[in-house]
N, C-alpha and C positions, 0 to 999 in steps of 0.2 A: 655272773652272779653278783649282783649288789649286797654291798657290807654295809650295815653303819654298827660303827665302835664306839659303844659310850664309855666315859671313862666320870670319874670324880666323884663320884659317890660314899658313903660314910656317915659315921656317926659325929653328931657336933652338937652341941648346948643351944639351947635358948636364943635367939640374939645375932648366934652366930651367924657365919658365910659360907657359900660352898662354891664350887664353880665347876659344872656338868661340860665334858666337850663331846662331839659325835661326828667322827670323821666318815666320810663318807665319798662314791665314787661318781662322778657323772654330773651333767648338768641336772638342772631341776626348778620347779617354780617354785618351790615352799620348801623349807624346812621347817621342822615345830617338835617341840618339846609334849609328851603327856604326862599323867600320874594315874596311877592308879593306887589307891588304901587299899587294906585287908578289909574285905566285905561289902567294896567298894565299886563304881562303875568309873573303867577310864575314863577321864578327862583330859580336856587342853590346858594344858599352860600357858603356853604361849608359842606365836609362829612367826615366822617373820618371810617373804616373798626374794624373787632374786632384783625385784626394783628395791627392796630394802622398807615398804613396806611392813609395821609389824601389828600384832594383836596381840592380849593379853586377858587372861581370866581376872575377872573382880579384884578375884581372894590375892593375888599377887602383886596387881597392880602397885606402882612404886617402890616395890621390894625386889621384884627380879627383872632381870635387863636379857635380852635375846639379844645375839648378836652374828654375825659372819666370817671369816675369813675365807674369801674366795679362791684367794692362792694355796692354801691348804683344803680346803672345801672341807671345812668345819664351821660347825654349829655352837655359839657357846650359851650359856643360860647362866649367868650371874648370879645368886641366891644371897640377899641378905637380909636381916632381920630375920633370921626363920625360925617357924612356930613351930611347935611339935605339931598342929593339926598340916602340917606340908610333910609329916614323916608316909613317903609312899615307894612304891618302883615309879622310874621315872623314865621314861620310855622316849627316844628319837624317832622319827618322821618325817620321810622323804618324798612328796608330793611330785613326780616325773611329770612333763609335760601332755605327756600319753595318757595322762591319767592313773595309772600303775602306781600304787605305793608300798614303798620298805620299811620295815620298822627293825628297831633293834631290838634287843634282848634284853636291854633292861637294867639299869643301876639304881640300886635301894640308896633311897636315902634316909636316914633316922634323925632326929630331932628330940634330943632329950637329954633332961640332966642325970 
């Protein structure tokens, strides 16, 4: 059974930073970060492939950084400047070669003074 463990989630001002990790088991083609608001339809934030590879939502772009460590087989997602309109769950995603995907469970992130 496949884990992924998000961790770094929290409440943080205006401006601030954060930094999401999502450790997880097994090879894979993709990992990718989501969000979801209250009232909200999941979205991407961003993804990044195992060639290294990445994409990124608009609304983020320049402000959050996706990244890998392959020897821990973590996921990280970078967060700075952030808005309160990025206060969401922020969900991991693990794209298996197979096609099969895992997601986590999910770390709320708030933004607000």
């Amino acid at each position: 059974q496949v884990q992924l463990v998000e961790l770094g989630g929290g409440l943080v001002q205006p401006g601030g930073s954060l930094r999401l990790s999502c450790a997880a088991s097994g090879s894979f083609f993709s990992m990718g970060w989501y969000r979801q608001a209250p009232g909200k339809q999941r979205e991407l934030v961003a993804t990044v492939t195992t060639y290294r590879n990445t994409n990124y939502a608009d609304s983020v772009k320049g402000r959050f950084t996706i990244s890998t460590d392959n020897a821990k087989n973590t996921v990280y997602l970078q967060m700075n400047s952030l808005k309160p309109e990025d206060t969401a769950v922020y969900y991991c995603r693990q794209q298996r070669y197979s096609g099969i995907d895992y997601w986590g469970k999910g770390t709320l992130v708030t933004v607000s003074s």
